[in-house]
N, C-alpha and C positions, 0 to 999 in steps of 0.2 A: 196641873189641874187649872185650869180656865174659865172656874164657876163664877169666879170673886172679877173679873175682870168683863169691863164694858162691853154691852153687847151693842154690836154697831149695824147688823144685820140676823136673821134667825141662826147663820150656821159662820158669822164671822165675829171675832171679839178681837178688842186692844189688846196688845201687851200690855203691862203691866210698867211703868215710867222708867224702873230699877233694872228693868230686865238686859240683860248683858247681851250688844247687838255685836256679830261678830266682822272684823275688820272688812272694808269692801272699798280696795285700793282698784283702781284703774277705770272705777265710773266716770260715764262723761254726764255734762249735764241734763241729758236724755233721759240717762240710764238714774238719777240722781231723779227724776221729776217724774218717772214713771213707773221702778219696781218697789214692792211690798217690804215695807221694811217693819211696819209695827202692827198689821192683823194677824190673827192667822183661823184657820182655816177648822172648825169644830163640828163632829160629827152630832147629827140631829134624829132624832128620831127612830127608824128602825134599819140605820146604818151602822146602831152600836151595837146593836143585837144580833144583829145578820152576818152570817155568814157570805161574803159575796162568791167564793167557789161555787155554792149553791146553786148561783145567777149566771155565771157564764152558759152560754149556750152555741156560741160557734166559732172558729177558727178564729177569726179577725179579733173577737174578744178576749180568747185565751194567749194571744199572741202579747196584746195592750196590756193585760196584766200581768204577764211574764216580764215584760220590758218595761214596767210601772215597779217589779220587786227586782228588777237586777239594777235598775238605778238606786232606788234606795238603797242594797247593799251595797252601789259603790259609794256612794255618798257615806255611809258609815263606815266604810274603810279609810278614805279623805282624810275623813274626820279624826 
């Protein structure tokens, strides 16, 4: 829950200072000055309620969101 923590944009909020970042070995200093390590990303308005299957409407789109839920699963498999 992400209510309690700063809101730094309408659909972006801080972590929280405690929050447990996980290890990120082989960054260069690029990669150290330019990826997301403490926002994250909080659904607004009527993306909570919505069903997006609803929304899909052609090929290219239902492809994006197939390949948007098999990375998430592989990322929970990683994990």
């Amino acid at each position: 829950d992400y209510t309690q923590c700063k809101k730094v944009t309408v659909s972006y909020r801080t972590l929280p200072e405690d929050y447990p970042l996980p290890p990120c070995s082989q960054r260069s200093e690029l990669d150290q000055s330019v990826l997301n390590d403490n926002l994250v990303s909080v659904p607004t308005g009527s993306e909570e309620q919505a069903s997006f299957k609803h929304m899909r409407k052609n090929t290219y789109e239902e492809s994006l969101f197939r390949c948007e839920d098999e990375r998430f699963e592989i990322d929970m498999v990683i994990d």
